[in-house]
C-alpha positions in Angstrom: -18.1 -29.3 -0.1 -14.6 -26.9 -0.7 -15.4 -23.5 0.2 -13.9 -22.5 -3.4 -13.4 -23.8 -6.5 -10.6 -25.3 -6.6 -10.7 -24.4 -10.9 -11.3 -20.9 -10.1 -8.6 -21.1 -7.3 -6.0 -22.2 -9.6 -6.8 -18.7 -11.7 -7.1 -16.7 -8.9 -3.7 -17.1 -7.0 -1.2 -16.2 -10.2 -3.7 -13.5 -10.9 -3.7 -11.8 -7.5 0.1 -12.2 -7.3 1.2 -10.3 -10.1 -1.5 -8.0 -9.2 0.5 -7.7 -5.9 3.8 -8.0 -6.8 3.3 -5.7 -9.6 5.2 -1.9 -8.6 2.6 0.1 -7.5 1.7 3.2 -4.7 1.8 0.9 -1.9 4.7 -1.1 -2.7 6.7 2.0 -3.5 5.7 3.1 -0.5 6.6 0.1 1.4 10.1 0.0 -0.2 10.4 4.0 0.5 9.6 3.4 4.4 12.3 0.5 4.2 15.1 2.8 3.6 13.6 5.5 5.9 12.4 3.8 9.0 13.0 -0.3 8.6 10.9 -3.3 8.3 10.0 -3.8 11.6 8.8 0.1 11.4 7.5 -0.1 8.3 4.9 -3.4 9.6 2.7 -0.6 11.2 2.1 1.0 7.3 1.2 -2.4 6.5 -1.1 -2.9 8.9 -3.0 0.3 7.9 -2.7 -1.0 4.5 -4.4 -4.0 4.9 -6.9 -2.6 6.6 -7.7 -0.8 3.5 -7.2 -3.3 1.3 -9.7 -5.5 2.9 -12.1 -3.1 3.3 -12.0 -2.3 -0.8 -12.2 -6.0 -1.4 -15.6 -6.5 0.8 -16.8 -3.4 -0.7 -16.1 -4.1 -4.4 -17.6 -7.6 -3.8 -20.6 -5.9 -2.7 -21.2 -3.9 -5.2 -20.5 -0.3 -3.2 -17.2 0.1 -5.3 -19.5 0.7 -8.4 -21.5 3.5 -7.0 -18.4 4.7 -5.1 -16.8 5.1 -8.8 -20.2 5.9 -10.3 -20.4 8.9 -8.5 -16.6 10.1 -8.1 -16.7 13.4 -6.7 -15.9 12.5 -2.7 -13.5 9.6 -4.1 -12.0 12.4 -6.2 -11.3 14.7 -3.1 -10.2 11.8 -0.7 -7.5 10.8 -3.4 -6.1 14.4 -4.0 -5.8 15.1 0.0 -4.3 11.7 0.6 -2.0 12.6 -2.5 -1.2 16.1 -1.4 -0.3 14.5 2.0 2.2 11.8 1.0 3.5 14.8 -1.2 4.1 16.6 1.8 5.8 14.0 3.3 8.1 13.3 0.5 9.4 17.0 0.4 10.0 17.0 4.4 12.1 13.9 3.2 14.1 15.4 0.7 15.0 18.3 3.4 16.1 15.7 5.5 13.2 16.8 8.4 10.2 15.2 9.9 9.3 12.1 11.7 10.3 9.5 8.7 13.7 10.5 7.8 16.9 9.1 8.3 18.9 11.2 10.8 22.3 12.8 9.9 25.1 12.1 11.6 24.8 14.3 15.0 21.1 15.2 14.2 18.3 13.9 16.1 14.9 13.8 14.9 11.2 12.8 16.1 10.0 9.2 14.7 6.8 8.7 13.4 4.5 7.0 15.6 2.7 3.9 15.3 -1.0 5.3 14.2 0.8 7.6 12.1 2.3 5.3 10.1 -0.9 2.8 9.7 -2.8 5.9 8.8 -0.4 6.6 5.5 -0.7 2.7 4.7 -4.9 3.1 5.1 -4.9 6.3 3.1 -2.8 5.0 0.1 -4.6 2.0 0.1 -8.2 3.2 0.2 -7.5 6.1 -2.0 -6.1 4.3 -5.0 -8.0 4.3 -7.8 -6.3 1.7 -9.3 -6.4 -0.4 -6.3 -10.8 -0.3 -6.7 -10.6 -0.6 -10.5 -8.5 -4.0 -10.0 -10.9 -5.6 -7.3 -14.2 -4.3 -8.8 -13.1 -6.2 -12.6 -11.3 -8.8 -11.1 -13.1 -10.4 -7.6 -16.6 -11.0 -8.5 -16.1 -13.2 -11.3 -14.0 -15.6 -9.1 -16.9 -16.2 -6.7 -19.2 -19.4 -7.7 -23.0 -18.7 -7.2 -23.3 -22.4 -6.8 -21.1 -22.1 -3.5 -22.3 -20.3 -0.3 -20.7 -16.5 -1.0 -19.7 -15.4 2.2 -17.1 -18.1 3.2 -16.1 -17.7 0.2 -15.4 -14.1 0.0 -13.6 -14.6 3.6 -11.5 -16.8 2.2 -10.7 -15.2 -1.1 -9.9 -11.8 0.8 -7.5 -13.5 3.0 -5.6 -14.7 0.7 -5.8 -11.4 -1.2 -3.8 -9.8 2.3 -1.6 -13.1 2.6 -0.6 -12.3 -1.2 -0.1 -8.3 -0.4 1.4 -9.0 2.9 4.3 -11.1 1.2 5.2 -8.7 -1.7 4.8 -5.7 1.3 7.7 -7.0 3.1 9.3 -8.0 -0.1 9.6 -4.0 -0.6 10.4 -3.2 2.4 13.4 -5.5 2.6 15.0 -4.1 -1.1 14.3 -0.5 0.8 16.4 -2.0 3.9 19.2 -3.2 1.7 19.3 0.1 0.3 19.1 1.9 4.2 22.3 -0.3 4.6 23.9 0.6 1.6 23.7 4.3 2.4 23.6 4.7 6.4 26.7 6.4 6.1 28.0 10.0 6.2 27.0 11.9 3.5 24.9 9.2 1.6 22.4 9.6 4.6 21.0 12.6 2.7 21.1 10.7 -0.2 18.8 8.3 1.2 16.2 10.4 2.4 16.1 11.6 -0.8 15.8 8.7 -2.9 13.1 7.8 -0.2 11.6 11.1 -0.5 11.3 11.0 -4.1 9.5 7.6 -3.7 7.0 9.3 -1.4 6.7 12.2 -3.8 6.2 10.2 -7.0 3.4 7.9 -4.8 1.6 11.1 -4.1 1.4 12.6 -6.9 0.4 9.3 -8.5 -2.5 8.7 -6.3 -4.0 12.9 -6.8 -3.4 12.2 -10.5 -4.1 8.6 -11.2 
């Protein structure tokens, strides 16, 4: 017996694809850390951001998304931290300082590490509103009763992160082609700009949304 309905699969993969693809605080995040830092830096965000992912897909499968929304007022003050952060961020990048910005020509700066970047992806992820909203409305009802549920819900959530991974480094890459674009002389501050205002616009999306 297939683990999923293969009916139901045929729904489920254009859904979860534009829900991917679709621009959003992660993805703008991803292409924001493709200008600043690379793909290959950027991979560590995604990690983190997967993480989250995942863990707001088991969670709205099993029903602790509802009472996580139900009673918002933790939710509320993990989102406007996490928002106030990436905000933080942003402006450092439009100064041309800290750990995620493009360096000027002659200026050496500190990189971001590795946990430091996964965190940022993990925060963004588990703090979005919209990302809970989605998975809460959109997971359950792609999950046959008739059909054991957990090898089901394994393999609907990995190719929930196969889906996000793809349109992550899809991002990432448009944010390197613009790193190339404008690694030179003065446009490097134009960079971390644009990148900054990326970071910026995520932040204040996710303390708002």
């Amino acid at each position: 017996m297939s683990v999923l309905n293969l009916a139901l699969l045929s729904v489920f993969l254009p859904t979860f694809f534009v829900v991917s693809i679709t621009p959003g605080m992660c993805m703008t995040l991803a292409l924001s850390l493709g200008i600043t830092v690379g793909v290959r830096r950027a991979l560590w965000m995604m990690i983190g951001e997967l993480l989250g992912v995942g863990i707001v897909a088991i969670a709205s499968a099993v029903g602790v998304a509802t009472f996580m929304l139900g009673y918002p007022t933790v939710f509320e003050v993990a989102k406007v931290a996490g928002g106030a952060y990436l905000i933080w961020l942003g402006v450092q990048l439009w100064r041309s300082r800290g750990k995620m910005a493009m360096p000027e020509e002659g200026a050496i700066l500190p990189s971001s590490t590795r946990w430091q970047l996964a965190t940022q992806g993990f925060i963004t992820a588990i703090a979005n509103p919209k990302g809970w909203a989605f998975l809460v409305v959109l997971l359950p009802p792609f999950i046959d009763s008739s059909l054991p549920i957990v090898p089901q819900l394994t393999a609907l959530i990995l190719i929930i992160l196969s889906m996000e991974f793809l349109c992550l480094l899809l991002y990432a890459n448009g944010g390197r082609t613009l790193r190339r674009a404008l690694r030179s002389g003065d446009k490097v501050r134009l960079a971390n700009r644009i990148s900054g205002s990326l970071m910026m616009l995520v932040g204040v999306w996710l303390a708002l949304g």
